[in-house]
C-alpha positions in Angstrom: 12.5 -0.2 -14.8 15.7 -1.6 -13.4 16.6 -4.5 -12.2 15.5 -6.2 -9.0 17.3 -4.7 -6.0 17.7 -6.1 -2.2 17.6 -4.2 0.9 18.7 -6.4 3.6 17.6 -5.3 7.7 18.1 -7.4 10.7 18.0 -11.0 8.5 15.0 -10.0 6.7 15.5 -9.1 2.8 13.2 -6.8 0.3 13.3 -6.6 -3.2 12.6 -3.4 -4.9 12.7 -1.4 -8.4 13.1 1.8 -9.4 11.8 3.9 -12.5 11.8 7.2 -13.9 14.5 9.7 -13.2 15.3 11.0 -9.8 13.8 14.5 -9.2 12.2 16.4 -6.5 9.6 13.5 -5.4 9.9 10.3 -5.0 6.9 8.1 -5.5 7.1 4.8 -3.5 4.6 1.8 -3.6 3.7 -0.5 -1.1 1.4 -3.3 -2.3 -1.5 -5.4 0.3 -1.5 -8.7 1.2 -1.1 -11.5 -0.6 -0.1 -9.1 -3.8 3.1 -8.1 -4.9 4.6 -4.7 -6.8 3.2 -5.4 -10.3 -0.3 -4.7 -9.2 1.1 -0.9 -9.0 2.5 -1.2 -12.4 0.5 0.7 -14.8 0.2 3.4 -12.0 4.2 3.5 -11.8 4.1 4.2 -15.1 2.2 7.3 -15.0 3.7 8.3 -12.1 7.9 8.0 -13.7 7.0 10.9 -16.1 6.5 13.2 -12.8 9.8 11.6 -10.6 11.1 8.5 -9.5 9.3 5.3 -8.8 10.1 2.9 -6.3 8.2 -0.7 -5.8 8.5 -2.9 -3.3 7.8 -6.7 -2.6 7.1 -7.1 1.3 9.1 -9.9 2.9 6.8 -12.9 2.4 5.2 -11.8 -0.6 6.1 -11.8 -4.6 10.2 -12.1 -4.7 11.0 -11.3 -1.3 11.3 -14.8 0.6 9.5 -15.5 3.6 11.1 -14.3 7.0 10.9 -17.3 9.8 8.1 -15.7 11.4 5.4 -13.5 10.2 6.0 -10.0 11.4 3.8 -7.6 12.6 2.3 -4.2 11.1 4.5 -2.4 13.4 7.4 -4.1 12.6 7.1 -3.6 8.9 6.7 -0.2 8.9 10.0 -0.2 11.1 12.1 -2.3 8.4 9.9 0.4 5.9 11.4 3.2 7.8 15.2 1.7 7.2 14.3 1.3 3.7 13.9 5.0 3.8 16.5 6.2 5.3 19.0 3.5 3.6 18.0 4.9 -0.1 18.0 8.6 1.3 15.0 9.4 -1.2 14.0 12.9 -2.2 10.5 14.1 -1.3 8.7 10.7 -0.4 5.1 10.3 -1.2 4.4 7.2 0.1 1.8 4.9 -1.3 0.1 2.2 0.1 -2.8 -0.2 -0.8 -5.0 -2.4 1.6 -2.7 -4.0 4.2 0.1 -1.7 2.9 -1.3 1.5 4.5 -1.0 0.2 7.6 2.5 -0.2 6.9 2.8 2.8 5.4 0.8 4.7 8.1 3.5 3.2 10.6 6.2 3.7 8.7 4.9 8.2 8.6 4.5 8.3 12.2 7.7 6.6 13.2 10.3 8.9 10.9 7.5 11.8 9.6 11.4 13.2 8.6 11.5 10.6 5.8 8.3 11.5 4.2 6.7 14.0 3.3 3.2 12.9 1.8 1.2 10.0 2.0 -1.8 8.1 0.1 -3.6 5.2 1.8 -5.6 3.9 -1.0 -8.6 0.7 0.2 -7.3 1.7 4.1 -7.8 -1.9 6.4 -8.9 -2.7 8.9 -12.4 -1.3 8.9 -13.3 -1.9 13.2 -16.7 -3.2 12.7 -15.2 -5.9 10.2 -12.4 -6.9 12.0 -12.4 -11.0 12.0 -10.6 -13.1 9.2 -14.1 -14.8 7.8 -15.7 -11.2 7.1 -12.7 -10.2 5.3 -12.2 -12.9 3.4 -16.1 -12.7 2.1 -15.9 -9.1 1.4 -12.7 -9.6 -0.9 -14.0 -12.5 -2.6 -17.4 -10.6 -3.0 -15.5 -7.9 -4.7 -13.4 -9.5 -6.7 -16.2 -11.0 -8.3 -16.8 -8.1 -10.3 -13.0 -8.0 -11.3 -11.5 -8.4 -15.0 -9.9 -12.3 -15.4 -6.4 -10.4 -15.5 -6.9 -9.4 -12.1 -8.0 -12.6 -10.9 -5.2 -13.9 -12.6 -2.3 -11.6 -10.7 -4.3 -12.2 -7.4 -4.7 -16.2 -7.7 -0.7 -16.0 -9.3 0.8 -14.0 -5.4 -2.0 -16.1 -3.5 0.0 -19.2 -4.4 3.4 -18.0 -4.1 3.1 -16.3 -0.3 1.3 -20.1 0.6 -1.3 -20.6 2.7 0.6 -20.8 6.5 2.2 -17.3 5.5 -1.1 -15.5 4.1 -2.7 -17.0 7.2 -0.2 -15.5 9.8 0.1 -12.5 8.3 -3.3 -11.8 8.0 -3.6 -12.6 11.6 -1.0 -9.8 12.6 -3.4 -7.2 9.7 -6.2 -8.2 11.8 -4.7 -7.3 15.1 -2.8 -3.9 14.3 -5.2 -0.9 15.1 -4.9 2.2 12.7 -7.2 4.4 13.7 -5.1 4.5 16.9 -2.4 6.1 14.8 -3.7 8.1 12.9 -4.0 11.1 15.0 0.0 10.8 15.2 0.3 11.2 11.4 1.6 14.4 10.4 1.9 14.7 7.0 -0.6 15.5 4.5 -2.6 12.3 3.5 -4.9 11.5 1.3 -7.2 8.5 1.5 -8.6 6.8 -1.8 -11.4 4.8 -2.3 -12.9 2.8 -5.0 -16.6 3.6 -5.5 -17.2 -0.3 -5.5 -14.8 -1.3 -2.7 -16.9 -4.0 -0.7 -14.1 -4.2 1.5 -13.5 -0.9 2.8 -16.9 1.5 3.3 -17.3 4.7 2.5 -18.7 5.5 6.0 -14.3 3.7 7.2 -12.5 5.3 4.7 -14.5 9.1 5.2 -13.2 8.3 9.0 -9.8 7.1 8.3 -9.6 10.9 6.8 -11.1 12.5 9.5 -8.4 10.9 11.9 -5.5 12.1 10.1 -4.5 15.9 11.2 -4.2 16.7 7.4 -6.4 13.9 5.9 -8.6 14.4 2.5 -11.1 12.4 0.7 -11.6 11.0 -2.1 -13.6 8.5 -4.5 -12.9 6.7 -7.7 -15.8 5.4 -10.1 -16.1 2.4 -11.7 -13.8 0.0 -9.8 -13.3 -1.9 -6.3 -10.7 -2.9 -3.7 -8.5 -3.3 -6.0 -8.5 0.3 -7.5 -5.1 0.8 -9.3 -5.2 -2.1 -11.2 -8.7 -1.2 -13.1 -8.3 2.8 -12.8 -4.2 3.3 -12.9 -4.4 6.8 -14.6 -7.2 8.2 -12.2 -5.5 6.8 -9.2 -2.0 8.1 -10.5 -3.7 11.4 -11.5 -5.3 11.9 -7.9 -1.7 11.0 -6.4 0.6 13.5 -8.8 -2.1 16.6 -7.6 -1.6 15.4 -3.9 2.1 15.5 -4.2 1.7 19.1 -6.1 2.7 17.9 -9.2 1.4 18.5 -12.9 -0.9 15.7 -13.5 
């Protein structure tokens, strides 16, 4: 993996790193709230044998410091989109986890030119769970069942966003509507879930597919929310056959 890079857009600054060589696609990883790019790591690493990787930390969370004002989803996926077409990448499949594929969702149907796949793994906001107490309950109800080294990354990018940042931009997760966009999503998607995910139904996620104009389906045993950090090969391997590589 290289070293930490910066992409800097309209005073706001990213850090990101690449690994694996550069070939026909391009995997990029956007991480959820409150979490950073390691949690992707062991999934990177499967994916670099198949193409590049590319990891991001969103502004606010992991290395990236703290804009003056949380953004919104929207926004995001706009300084996403620059990202994009800044590093000119080859054959995009864009990744995103939790909060992330809201960004990533906007960030497809604003420049569908820059990419041309997309995997929304633990998709938020389900409607019918839309307030900050229900959310909070249904992560800390499935993190319970979650190995100490994942408690230990979770409480570790917890700390370092803060409290008054997680709080604001959870407001602004809470208030962005995906399933409005969906419909305006071109590219092929696929939408993963984790057979455990407390979070995220299967009844939400099975929808969240059914919105997208080329959306799939599918399930992961034995782990939760937080699928790519207790199932990194199956997740990677369902990603390399979406993105028509050998897996």
């Amino acid at each position: 993996m290289t070293e930490m890079q910066w992409f800097r857009h309209d005073e706001r600054a990213m850090a990101y790193w690449r690994m694996g060589e550069p070939a026909e696609v391009t995997f990029v990883l956007v991480h959820g709230i409150g979490m950073g790019h390691l949690v992707f790591a062991e999934t990177a690493e499967f994916l670099a044998r198949h193409g590049e990787v590319v990891m991001v930390d969103m502004p606010g969370f992991g290395e990236s410091p703290e804009p003056e004002k949380a953004t919104s989803i929207s926004e995001t996926g706009e300084l996403l989109a620059a990202f994009l077409a800044e590093l000119q990448l080859p054959g995009v499949v864009l990744v995103g986890h939790s909060m992330g594929t809201q960004v990533v969702a906007e960030t497809m149907r604003r420049r569908p030119d820059l990419v041309a796949a997309g995997v929304l793994i633990s998709p938020t906001v389900n409607p019918k769970r839309r307030s900050a107490w229900q959310q909070a309950g249904l992560l800390m109800v499935d993190l319970a069942d979650e190995s100490p080294r994942v408690l230990w990354m979770g409480l570790r990018y917890y700390l370092q966003a803060g409290p008054r940042w997680m709080i604001g931009k959870l407001r602004m997760m809470l208030q962005h509507r995906m399933a409005g966009l969906l419909p305006h999503v071109p590219q092929p998607t696929l939408v993963i879930r984790g057979r455990r995910d407390r979070v995220c139904s299967q009844h939400w996620c099975r929808l969240v597919a059914d919105l997208l104009p080329q959306g799939r389906f599918s399930e992961v045993h034995g782990c939760g929310h937080e699928a790519m950090l207790r199932r990194p090969e199956a997740i990677a391997r369902l990603i390399l056959v979406h993105a028509g590589a050998n897996a």
